[in-house]
Kinemage of the C-alpha trace (Angstrom):
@kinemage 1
@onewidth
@group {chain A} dominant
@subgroup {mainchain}
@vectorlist {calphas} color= white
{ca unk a 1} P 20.893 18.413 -1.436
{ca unk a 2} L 20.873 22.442 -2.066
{ca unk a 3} L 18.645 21.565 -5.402
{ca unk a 4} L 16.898 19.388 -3.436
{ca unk a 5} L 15.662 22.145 -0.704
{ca unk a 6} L 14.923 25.002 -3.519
{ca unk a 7} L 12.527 21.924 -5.241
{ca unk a 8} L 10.710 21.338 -1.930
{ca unk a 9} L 8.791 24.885 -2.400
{ca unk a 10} L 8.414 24.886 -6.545
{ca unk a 11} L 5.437 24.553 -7.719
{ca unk a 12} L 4.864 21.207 -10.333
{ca unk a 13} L 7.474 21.158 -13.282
{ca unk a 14} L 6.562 22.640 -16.866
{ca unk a 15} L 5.511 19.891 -19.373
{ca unk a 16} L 8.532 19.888 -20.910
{ca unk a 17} L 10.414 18.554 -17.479
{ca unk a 18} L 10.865 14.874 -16.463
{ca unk a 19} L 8.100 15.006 -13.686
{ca unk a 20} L 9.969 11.348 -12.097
{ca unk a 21} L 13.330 13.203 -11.718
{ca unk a 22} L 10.909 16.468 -9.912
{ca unk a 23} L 9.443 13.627 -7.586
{ca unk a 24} L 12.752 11.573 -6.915
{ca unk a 25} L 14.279 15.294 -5.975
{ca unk a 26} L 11.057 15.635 -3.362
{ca unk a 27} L 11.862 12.099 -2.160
{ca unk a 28} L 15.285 13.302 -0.856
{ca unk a 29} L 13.689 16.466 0.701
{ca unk a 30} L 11.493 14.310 2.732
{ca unk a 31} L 15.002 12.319 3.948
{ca unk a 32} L 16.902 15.156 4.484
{ca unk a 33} L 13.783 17.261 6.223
{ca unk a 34} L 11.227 15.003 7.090
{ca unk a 35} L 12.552 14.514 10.802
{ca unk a 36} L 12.488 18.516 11.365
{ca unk a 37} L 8.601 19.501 12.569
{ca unk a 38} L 8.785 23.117 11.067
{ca unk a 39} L 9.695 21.744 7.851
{ca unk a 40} L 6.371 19.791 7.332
{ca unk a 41} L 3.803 21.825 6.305
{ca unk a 42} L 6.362 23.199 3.742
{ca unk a 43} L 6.831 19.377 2.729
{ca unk a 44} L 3.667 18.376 2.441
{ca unk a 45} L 2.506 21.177 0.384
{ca unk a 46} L 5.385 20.176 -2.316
{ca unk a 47} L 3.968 16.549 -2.030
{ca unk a 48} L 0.445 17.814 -2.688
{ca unk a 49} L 1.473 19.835 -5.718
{ca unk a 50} L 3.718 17.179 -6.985
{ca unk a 51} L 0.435 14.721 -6.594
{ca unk a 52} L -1.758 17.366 -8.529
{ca unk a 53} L 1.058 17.279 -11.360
{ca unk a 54} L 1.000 13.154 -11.067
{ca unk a 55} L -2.479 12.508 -11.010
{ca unk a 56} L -3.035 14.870 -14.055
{ca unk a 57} L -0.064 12.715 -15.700
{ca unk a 58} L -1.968 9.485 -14.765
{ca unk a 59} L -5.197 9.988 -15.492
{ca unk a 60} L -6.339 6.453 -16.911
{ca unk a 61} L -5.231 2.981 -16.411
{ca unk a 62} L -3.347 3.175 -19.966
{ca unk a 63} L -1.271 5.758 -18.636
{ca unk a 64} L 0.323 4.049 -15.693
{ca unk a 65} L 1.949 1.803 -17.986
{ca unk a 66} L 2.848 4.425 -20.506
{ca unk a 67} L 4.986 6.182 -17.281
{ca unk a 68} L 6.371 3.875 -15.556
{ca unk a 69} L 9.552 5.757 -14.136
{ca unk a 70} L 6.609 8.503 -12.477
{ca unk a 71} L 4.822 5.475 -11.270
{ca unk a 72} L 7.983 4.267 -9.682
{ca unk a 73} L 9.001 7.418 -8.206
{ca unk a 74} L 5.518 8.768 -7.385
{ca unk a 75} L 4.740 5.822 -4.819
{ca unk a 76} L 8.468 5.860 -3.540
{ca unk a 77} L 7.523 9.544 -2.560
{ca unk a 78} L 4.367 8.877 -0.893
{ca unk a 79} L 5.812 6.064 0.666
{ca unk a 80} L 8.636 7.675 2.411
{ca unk a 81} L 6.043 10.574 3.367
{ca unk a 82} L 4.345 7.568 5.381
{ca unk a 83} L 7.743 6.951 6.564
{ca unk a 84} L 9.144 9.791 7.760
{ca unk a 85} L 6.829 12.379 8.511
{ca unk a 86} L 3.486 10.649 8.424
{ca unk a 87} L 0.672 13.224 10.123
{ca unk a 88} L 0.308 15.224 7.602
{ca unk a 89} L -0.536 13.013 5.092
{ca unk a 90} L -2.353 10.613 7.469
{ca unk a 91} L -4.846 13.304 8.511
{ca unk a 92} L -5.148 14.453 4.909
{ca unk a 93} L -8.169 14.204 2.377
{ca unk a 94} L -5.426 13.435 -0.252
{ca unk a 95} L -4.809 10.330 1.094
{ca unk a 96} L -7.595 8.608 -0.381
{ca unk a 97} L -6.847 9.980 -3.531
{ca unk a 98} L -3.347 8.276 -3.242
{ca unk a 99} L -4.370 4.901 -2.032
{ca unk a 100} L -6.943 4.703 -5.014
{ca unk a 101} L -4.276 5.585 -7.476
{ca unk a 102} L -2.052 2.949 -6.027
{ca unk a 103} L -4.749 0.380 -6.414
{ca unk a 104} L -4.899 1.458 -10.228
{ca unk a 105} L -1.457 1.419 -10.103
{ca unk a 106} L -1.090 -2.686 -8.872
{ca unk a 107} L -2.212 -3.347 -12.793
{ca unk a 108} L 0.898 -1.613 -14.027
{ca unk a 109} L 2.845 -4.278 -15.982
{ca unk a 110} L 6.508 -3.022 -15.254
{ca unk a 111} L 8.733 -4.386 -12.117
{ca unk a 112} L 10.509 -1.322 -10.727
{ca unk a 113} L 7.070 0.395 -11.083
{ca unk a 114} L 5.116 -2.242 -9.664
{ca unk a 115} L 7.698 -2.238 -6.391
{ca unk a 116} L 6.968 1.365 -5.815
{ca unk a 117} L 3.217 0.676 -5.670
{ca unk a 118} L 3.222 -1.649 -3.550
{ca unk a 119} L 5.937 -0.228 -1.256
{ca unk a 120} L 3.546 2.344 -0.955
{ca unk a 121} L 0.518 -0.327 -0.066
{ca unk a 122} L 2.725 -1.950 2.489
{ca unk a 123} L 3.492 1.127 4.163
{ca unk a 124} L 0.065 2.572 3.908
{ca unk a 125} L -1.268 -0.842 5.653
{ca unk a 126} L 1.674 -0.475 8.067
{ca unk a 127} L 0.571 2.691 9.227
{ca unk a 128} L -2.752 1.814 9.778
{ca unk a 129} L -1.901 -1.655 12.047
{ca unk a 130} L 0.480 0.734 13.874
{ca unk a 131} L -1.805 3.623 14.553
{ca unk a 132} L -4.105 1.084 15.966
{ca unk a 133} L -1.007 -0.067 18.524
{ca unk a 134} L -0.573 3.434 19.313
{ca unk a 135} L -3.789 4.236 19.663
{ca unk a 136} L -4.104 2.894 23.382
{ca unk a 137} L -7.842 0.744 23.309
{ca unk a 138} L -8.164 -2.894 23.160
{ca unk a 139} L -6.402 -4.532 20.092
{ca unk a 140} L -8.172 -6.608 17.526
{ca unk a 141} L -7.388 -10.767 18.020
{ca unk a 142} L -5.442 -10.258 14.582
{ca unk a 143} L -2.952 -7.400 15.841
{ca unk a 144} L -3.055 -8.854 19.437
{ca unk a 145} L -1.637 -12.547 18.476
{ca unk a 146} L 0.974 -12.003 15.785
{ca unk a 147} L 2.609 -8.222 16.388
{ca unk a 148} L 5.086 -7.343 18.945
{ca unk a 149} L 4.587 -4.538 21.359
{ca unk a 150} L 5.618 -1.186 20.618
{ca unk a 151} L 9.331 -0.268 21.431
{ca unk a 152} L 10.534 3.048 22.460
{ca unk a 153} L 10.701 4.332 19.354
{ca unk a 154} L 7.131 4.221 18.217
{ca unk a 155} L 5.345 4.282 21.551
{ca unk a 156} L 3.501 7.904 22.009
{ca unk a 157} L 5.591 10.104 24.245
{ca unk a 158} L 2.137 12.065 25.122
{ca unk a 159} L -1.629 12.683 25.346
{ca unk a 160} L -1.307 14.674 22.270
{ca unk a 161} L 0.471 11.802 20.699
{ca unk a 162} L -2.383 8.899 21.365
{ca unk a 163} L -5.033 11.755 20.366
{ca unk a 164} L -3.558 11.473 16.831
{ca unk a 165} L -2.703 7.806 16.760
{ca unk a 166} L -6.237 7.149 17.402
{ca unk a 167} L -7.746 9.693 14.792
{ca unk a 168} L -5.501 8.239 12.118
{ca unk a 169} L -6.638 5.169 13.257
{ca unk a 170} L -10.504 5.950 12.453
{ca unk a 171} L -9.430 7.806 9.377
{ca unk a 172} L -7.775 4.740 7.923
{ca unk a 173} L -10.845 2.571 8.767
{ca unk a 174} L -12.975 4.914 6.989
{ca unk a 175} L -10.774 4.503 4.198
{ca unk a 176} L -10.099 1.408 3.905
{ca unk a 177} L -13.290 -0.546 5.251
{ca unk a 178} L -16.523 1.859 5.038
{ca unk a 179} L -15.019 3.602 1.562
{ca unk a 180} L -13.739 1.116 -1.218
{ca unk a 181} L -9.880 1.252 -0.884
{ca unk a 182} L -9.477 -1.473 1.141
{ca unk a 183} L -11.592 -3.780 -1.385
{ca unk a 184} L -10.219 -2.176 -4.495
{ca unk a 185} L -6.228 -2.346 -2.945
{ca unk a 186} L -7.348 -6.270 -2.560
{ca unk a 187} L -8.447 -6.596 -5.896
{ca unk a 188} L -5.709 -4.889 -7.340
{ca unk a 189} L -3.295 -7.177 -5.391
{ca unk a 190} L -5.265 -10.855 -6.412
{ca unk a 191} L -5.050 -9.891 -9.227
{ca unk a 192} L -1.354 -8.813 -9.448
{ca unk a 193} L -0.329 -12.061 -7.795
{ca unk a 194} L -2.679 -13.888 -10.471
{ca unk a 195} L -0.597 -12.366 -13.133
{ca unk a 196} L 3.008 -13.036 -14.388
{ca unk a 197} L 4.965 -12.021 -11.805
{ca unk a 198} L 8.759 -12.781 -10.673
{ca unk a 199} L 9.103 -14.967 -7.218
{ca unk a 200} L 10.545 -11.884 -5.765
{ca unk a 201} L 7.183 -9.953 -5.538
{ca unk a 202} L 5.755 -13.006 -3.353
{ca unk a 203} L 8.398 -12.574 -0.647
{ca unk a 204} L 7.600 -11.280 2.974
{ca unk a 205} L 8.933 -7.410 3.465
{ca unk a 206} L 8.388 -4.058 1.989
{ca unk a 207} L 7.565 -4.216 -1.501
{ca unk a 208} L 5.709 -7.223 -1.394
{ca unk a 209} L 2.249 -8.586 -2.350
{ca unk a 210} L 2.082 -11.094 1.059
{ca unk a 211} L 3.142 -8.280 2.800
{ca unk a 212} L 0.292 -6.446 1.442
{ca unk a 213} L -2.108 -8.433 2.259
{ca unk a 214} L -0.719 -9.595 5.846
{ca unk a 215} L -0.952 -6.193 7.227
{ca unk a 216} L -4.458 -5.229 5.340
{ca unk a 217} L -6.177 -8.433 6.829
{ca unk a 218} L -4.200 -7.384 10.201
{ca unk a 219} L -6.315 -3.911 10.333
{ca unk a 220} L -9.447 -4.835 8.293
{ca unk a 221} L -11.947 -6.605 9.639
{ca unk a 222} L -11.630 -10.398 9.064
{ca unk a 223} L -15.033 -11.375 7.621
{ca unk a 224} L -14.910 -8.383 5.258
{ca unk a 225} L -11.646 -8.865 4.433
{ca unk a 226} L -13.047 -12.525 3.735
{ca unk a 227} L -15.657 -10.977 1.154
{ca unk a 228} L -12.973 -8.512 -0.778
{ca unk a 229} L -11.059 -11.501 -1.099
{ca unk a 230} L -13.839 -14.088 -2.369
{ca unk a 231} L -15.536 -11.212 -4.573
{ca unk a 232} L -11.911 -10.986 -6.048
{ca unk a 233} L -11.388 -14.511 -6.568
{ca unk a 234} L -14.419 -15.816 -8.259
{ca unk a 235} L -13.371 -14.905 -11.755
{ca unk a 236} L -9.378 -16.339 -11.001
{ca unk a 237} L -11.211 -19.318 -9.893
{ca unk a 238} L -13.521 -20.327 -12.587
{ca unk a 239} L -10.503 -19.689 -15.046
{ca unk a 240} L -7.589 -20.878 -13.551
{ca unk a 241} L -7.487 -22.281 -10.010
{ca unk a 242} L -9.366 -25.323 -8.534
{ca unk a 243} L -12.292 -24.785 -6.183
{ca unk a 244} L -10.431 -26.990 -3.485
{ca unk a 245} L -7.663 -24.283 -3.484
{ca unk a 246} L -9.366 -21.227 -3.451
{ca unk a 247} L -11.591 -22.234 -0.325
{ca unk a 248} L -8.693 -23.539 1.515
{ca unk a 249} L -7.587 -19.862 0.855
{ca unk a 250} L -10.371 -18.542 1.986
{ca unk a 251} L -10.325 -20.556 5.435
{ca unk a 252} L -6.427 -19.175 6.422
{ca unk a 253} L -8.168 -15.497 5.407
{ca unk a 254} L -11.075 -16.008 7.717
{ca unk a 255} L -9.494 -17.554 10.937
{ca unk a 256} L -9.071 -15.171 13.960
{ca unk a 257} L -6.486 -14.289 14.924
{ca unk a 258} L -4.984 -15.505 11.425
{ca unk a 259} L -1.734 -18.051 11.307
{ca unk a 260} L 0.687 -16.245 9.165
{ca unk a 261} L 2.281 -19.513 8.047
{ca unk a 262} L -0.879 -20.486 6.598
{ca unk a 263} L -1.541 -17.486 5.429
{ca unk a 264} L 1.407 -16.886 3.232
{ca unk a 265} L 1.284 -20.801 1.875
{ca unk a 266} L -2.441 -20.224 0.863
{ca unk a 267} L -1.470 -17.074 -1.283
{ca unk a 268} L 1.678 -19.098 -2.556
{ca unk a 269} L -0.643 -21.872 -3.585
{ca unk a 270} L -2.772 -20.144 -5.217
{ca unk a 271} L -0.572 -17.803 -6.919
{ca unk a 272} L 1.732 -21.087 -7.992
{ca unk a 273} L -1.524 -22.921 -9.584
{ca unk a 274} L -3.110 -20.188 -11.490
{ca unk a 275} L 0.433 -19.318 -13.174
{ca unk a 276} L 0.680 -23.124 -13.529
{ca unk a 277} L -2.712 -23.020 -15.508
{ca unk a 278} L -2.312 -20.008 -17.406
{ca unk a 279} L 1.749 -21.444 -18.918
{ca unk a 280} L 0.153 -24.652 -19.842
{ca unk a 281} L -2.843 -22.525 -21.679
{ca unk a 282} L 0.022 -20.581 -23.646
{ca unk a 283} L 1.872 -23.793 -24.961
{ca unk a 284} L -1.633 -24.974 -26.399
């Protein structure tokens, strides 16, 4: 925990350092410190030079795969940032920046990377739903019908405290629905769950692709959430998966407020028949 601390101020390691073992030692900083308000600034100033470091690191798709243990640990970070001590980050131009590499990062083909990545996208689309609960205005029919209120814990204690709920709120929007992360997280995660993937990665929670995509059609709205998903699709479609299929997924995607039963069976479906497809192709 003491080499923890003197980490949280260093600046990024020297080339010759493991980076992942630099960003798993920042990940127990933001545990041990990340409840503590003065620490914060300090913390997020180590995760912005650690990201600097990383992004430098990962600078083409190629790369993600060649570093999987900094992909793993990168995303855990970022994650727990969300987690823990989320304002800084939230209010943050590096943000974007973050979410775009984790949308690069849903191509990576290694499981304990692939977890971080999109433990980070569920928390990042967590955040957003729950900023908009916080926030205080009318609810959208999604949020409304299938999320239960706020307890104690997360309700804002103050003014101050619904202020910043709601300008993470329209940050996130602009990030996810007027700028391309939403539709590029999407992508990445069609595409993931078109791809060879253990059953694991399909179940609800943290760390999953449903639970991706539950909480991004949640915040964005449903008819462009509807278009990321059919732009994404018409390629998986004409290769692997039945017309009948894909439009039945499109119709649980569209429906507001969604049913998350028919939701989560549409993705199954799909992801089921196009891994179906693509087994029988190999054996050819």
């Amino acid at each position: 925990s003491s080499q923890a601390a003197a980490a949280a101020g260093a600046p990024p390691p020297p080339a010759s350092a493991p980076l992942s073992s630099f960003v798993y030692c920042a990940s127990i900083c933001i545990t041990e410190f990340g409840d503590e308000p003065a620490k914060r600034p300090g913390l997020f100033e180590m995760l912005s030079k650690l990201s600097a470091a990383v992004f430098a690191l990962l600078h083409s798709p190629q790369a993600f795969g060649e570093h999987p243990d900094v992909v793993e640990e990168y995303f855990y970070l970022a994650a727990r940032f969300l987690d823990y001590c989320p304002a800084p980050l939230l209010s943050s131009e590096l943000l974007g920046h973050v979410l775009r590499s984790a949308a690069t990062g849903l191509t990576v083909e290694h499981r304990e990377a692939l977890r971080g990545v999109l433990h980070f996208c569920g928390e990042a689309a967590g955040a957003a739903v729950l900023a908009v609960k916080r926030a205080g205005g009318p609810l959208p029919a999604a949020i409304a019908a299938t999320e239960p209120p706020l307890d104690a814990r997360a309700a804002p204690r103050s003014e101050d405290e619904v202020n910043a709920a709601r300008d993470a709120a329209a940050r996130l929007h602009r990030l996810f629905v007027e700028e391309d992360c939403g539709a590029r997280l999407v992508d990445g995660l069609l595409r993931a769950l078109a791809g060879d993937l253990p059953a694991s990665f399909l179940e609800e929670g943290r760390g999953s692709l449903l639970g991706c995509l539950w909480k991004l059609r949640l915040f964005c709205p449903p008819l462009q959430f509807t278009q990321w998903c059919q732009a994404s699709l018409q390629v998986a479609t004409a290769a692997f998966a039945s017309q009948e299929i894909t439009a039945d997924l499109l119709k649980a995607v569209v429906v507001d407020p969604p049913n998350h039963a028919q939701f989560a069976e549409a993705f199954v479906v799909f992801a089921r028949c196009f891994q179906s497809k693509k087994r029988a192709g190999r054996r050819r």
